[in-house]
N, CA, C and O atoms as a printed pandas DataFrame, in Angstrom:
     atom_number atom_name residue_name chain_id  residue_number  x_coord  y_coord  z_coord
0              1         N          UNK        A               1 -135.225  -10.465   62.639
1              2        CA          UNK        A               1 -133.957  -10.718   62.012
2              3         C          UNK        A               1 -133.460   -9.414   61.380
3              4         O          UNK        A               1 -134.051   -8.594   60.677
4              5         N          UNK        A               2 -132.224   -9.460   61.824
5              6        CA          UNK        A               2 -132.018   -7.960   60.487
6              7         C          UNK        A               2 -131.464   -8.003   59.596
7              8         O          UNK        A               2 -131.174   -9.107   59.134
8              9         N          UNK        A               3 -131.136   -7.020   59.062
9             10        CA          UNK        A               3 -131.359   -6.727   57.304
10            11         C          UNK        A               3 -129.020   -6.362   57.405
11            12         O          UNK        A               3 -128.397   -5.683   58.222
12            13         N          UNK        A               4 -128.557   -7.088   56.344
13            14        CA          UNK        A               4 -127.199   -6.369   55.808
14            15         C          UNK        A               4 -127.519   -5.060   55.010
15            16         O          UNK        A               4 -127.691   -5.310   53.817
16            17         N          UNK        A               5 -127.618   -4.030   55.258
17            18        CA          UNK        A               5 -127.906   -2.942   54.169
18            19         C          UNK        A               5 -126.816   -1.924   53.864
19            20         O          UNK        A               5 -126.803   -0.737   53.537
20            21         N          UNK        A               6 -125.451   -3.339   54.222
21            22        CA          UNK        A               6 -123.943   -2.294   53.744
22            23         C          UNK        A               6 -123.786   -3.282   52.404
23            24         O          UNK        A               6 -123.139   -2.895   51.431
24            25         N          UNK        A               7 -124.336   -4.394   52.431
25            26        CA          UNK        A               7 -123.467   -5.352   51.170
26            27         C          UNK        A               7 -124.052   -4.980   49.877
27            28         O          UNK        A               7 -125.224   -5.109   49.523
28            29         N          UNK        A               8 -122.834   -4.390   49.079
29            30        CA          UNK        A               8 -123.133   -3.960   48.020
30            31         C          UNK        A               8 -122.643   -4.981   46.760
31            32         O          UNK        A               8 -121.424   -5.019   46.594
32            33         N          UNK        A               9 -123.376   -5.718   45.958
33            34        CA          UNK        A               9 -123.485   -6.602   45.153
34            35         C          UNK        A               9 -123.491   -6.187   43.883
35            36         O          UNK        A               9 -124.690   -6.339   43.650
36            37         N          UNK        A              10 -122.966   -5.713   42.744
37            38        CA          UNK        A              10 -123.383   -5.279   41.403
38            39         C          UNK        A              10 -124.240   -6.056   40.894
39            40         O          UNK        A              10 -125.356   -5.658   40.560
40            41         N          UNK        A              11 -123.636   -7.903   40.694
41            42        CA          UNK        A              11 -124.297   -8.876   40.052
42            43         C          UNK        A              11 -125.993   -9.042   40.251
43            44         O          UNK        A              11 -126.644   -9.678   39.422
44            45         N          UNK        A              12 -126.450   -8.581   41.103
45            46        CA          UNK        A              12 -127.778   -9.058   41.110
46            47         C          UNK        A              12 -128.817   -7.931   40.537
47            48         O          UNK        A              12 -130.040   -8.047   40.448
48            49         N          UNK        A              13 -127.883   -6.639   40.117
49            50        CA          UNK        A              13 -128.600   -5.807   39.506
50            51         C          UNK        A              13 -128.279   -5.771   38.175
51            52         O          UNK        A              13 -128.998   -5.028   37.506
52            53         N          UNK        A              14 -127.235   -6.471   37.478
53            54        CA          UNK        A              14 -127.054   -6.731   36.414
54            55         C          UNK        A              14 -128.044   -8.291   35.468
55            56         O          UNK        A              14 -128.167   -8.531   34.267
56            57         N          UNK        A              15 -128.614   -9.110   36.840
57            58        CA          UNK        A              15 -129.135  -10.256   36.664
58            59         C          UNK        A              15 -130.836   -9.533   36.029
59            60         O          UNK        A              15 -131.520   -9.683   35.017
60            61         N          UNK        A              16 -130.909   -8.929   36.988
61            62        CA          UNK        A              16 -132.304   -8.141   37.433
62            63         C          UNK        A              16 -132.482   -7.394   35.735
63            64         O          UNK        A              16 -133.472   -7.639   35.046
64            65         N          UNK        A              17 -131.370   -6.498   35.274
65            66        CA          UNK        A              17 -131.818   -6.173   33.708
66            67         C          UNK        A              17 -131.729   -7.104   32.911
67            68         O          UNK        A              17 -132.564   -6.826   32.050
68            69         N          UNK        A              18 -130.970   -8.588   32.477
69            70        CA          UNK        A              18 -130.989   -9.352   31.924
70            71         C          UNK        A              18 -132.523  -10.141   31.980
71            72         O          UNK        A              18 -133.128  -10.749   31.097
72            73         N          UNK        A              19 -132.793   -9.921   33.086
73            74        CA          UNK        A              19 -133.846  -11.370   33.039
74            75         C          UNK        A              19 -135.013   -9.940   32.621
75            76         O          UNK        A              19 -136.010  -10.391   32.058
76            77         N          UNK        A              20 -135.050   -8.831   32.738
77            78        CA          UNK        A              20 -136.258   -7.830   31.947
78            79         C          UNK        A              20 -136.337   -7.873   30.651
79            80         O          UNK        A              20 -137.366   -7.879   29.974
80            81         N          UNK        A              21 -134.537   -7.923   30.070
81            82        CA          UNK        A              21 -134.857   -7.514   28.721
82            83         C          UNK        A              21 -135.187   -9.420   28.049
83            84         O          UNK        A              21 -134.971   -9.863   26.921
84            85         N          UNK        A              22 -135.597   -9.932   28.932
85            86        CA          UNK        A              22 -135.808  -11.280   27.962
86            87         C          UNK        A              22 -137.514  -11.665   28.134
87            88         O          UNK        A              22 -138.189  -12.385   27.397
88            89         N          UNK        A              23 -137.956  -10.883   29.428
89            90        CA          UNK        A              23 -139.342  -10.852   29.719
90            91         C          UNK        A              23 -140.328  -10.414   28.095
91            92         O          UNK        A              23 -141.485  -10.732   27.823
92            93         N          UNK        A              24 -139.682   -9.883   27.552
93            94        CA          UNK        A              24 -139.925   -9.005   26.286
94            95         C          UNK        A              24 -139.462   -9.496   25.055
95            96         O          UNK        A              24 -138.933   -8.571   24.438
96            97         N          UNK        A              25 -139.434  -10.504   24.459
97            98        CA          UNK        A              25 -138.631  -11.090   23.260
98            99         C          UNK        A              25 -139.887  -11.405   22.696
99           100         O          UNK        A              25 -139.822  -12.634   22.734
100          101         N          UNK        A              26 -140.712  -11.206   22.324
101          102        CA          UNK        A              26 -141.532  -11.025   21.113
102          103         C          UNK        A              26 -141.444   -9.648   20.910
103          104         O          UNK        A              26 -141.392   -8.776   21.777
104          105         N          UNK        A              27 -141.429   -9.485   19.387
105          106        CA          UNK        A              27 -141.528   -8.074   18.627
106          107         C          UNK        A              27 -142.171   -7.874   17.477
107          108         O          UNK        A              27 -142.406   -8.879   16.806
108          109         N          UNK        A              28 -142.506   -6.864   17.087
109          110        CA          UNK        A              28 -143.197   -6.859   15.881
110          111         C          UNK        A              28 -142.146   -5.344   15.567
111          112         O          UNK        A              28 -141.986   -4.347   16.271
112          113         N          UNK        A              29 -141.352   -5.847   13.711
113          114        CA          UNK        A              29 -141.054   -5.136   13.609
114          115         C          UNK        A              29 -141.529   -4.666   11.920
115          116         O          UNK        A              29 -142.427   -5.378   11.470
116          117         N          UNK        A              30 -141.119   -3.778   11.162
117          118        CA          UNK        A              30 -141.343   -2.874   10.526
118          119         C          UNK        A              30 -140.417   -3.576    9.268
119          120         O          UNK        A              30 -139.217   -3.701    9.512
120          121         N          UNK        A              31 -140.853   -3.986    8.094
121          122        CA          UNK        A              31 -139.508   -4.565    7.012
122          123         C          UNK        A              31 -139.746   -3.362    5.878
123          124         O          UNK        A              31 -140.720   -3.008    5.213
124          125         N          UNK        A              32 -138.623   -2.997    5.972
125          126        CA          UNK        A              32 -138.079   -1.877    4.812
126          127         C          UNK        A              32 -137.607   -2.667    3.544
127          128         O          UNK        A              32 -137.606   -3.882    3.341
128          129         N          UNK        A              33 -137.257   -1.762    2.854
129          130        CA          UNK        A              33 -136.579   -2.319    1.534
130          131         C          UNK        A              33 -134.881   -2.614    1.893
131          132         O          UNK        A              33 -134.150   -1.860    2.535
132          133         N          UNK        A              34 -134.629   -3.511    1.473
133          134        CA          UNK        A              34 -133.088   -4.096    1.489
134          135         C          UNK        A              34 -133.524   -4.882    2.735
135          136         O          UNK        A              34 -132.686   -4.505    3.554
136          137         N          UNK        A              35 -134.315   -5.732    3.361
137          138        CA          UNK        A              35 -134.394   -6.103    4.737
138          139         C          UNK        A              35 -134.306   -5.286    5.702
139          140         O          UNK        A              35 -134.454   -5.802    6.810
140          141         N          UNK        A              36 -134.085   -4.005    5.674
141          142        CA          UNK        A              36 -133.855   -3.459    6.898
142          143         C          UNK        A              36 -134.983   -3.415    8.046
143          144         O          UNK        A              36 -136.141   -3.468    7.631
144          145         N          UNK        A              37 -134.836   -3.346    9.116
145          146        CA          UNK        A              37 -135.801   -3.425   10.127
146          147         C          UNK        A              37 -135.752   -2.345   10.985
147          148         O          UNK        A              37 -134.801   -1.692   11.414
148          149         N          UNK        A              38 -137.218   -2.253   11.199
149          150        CA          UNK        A              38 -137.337   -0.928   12.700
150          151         C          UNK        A              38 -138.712   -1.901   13.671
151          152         O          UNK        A              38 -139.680   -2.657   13.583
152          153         N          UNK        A              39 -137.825   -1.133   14.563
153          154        CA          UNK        A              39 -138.773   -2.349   15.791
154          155         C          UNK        A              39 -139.890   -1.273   16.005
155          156         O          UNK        A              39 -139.672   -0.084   15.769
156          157         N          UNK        A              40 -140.849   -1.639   16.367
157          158        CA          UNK        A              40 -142.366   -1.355   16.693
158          159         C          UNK        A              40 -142.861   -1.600   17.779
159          160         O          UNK        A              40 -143.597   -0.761   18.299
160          161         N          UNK        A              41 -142.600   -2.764   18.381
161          162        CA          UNK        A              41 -143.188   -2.989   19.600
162          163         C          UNK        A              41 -142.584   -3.933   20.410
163          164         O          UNK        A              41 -141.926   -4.721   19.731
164          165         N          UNK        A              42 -142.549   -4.153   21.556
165          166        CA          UNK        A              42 -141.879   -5.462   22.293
166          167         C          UNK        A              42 -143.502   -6.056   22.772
167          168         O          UNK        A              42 -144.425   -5.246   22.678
168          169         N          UNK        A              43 -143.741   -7.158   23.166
169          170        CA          UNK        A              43 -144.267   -7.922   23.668
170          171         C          UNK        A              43 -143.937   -9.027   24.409
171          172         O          UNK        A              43 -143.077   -9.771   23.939
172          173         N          UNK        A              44 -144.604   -9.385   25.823
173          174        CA          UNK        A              44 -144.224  -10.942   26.983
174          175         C          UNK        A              44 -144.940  -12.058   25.889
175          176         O          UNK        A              44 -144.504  -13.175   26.166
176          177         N          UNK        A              45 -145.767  -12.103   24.896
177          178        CA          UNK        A              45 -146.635  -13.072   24.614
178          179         C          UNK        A              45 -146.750  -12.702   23.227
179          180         O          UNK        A              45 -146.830  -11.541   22.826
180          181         N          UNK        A              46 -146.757  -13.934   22.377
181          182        CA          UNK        A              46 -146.287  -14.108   21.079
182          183         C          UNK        A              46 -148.270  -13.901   20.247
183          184         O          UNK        A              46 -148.668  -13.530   19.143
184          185         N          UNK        A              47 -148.982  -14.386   21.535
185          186        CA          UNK        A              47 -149.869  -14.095   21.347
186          187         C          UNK        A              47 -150.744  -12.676   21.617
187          188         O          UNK        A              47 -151.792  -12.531   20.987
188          189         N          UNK        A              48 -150.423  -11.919   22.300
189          190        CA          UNK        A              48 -150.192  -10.592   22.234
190          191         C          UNK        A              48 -149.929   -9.566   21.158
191          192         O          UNK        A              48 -150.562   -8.642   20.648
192          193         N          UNK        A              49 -148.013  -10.438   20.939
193          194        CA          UNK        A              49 -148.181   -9.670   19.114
194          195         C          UNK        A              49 -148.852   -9.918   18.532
195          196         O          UNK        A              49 -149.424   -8.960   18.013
196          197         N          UNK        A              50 -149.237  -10.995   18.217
197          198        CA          UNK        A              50 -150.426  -11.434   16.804
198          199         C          UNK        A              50 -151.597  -10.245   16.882
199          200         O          UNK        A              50 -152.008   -9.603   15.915
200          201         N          UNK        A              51 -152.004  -10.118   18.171
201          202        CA          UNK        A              51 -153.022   -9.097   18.527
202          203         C          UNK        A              51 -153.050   -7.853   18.108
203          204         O          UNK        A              51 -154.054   -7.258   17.716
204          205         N          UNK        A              52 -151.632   -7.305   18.202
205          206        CA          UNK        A              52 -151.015   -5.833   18.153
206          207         C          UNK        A              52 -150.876   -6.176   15.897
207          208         O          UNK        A              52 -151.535   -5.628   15.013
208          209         N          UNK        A              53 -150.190   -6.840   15.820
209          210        CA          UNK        A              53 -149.862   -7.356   14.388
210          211         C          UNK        A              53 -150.986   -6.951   14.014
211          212         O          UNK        A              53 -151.094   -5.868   13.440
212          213         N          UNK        A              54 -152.081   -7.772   14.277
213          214        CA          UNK        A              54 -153.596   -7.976   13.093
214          215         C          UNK        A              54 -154.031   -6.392   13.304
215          216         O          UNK        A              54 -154.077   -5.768   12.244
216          217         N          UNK        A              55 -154.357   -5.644   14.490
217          218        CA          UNK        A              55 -154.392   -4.675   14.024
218          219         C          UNK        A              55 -153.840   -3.280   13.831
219          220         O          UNK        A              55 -154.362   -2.179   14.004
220          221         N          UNK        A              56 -152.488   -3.683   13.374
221          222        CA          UNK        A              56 -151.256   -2.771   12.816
222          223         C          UNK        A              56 -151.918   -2.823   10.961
223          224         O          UNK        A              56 -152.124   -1.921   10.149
224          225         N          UNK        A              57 -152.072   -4.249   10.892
225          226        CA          UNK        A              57 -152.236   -4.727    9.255
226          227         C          UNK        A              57 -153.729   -3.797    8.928
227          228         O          UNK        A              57 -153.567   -3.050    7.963
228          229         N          UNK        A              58 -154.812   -3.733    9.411
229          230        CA          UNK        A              58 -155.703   -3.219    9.557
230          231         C          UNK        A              58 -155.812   -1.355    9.444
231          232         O          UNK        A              58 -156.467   -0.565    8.765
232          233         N          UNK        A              59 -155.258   -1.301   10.018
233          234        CA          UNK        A              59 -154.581    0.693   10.391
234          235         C          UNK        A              59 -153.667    0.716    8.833
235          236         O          UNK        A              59 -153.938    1.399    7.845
236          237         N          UNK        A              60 -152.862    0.026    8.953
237          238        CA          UNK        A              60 -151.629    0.438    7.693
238          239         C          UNK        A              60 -151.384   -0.962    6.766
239          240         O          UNK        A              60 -150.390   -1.682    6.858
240          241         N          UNK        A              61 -152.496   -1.165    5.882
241          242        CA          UNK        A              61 -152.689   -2.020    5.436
242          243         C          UNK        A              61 -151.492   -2.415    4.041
243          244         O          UNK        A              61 -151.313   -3.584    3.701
244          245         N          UNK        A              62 -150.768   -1.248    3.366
245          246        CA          UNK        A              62 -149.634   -0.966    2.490
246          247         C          UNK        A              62 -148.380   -1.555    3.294
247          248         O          UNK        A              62 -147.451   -2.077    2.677
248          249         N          UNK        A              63 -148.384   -1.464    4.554
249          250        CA          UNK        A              63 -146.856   -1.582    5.365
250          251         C          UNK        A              63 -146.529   -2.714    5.640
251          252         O          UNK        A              63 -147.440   -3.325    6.199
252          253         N          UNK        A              64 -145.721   -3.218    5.513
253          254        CA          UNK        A              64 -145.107   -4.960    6.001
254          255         C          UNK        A              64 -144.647   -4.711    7.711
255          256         O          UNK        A              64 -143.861   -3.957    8.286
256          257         N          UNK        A              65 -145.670   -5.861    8.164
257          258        CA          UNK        A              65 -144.773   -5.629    9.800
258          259         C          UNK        A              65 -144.759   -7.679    9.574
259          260         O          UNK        A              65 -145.334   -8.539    8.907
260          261         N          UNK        A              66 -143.856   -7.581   10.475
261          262        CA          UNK        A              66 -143.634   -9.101   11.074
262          263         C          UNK        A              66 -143.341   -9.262   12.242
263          264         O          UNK        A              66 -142.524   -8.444   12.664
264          265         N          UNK        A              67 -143.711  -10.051   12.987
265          266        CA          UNK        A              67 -143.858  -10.812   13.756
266          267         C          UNK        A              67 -142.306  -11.530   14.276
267          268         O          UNK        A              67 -141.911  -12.451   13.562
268          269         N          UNK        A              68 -141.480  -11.166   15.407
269          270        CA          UNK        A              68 -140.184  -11.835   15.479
270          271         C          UNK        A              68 -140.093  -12.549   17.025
271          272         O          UNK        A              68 -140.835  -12.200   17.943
272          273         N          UNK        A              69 -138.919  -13.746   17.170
273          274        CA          UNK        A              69 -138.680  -13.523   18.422
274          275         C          UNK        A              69 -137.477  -12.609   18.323
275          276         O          UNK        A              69 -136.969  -12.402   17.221
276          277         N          UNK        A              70 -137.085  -12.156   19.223
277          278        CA          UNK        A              70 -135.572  -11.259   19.807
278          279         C          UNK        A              70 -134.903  -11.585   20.910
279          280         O          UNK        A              70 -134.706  -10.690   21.733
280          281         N          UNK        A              71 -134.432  -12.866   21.158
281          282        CA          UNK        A              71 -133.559  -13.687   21.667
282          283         C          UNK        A              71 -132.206  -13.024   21.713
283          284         O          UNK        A              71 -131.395  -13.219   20.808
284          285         N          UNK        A              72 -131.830  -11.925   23.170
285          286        CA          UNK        A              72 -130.311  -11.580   22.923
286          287         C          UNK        A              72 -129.745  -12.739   23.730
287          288         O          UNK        A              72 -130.698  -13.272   24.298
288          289         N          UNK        A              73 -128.646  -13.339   24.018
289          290        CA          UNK        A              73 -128.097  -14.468   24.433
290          291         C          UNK        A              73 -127.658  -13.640   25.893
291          292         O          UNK        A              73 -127.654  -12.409   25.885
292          293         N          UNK        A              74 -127.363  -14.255   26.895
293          294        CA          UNK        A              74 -127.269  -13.731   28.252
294          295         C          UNK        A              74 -125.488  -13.251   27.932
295          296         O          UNK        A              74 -125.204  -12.297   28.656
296          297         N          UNK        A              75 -124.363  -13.669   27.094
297          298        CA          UNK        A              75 -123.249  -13.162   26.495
298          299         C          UNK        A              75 -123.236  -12.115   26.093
299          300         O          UNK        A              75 -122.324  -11.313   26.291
300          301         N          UNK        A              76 -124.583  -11.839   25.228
301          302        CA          UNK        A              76 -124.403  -10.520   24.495
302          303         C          UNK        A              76 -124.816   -9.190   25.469
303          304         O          UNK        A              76 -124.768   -8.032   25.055
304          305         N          UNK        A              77 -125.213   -9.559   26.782
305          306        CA          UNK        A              77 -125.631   -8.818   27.839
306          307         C          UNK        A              77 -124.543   -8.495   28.698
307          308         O          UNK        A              77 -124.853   -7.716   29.600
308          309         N          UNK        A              78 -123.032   -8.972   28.672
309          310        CA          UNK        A              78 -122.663   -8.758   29.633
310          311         C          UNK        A              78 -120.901   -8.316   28.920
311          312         O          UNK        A              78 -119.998   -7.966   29.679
């Protein structure tokens, strides 16, 4: 069978970064004073962060990290 390798599609490469950056919605981020936040890490598995978390707390035992999801809405992607 052969291949179309003229049809040029934007949408399915715009689908293709949406569905990556959601592969990744666990985070562990960094809490400053006034709430402010700095991200630290992405993670696929909430259980993963906990992993990365416990020993962040361990290494830098003074520093507040937490544990987030990061849910961007497929709207705010496009």
């Amino acid at each position: 069978m052969t291949q179309n390798t003229q049809y040029n599609d934007p949408q399915p490469k715009i689908s293709a970064i949406a569905y990556k950056k959601r592969l990744n919605a666990w985070a562990i981020v960094r809490v400053l004073p006034d709430m402010q936040r700095v991200l630290v890490a992405r993670f696929r598995s909430r259980s993963d962060a906990d992993g990365h978390l416990q020993r962040l707390r361990q290494l830098s035992p003074d520093t507040n990290f937490m544990v987030v999801f990061d849910f961007e809405s497929d709207e705010a992607l496009n």
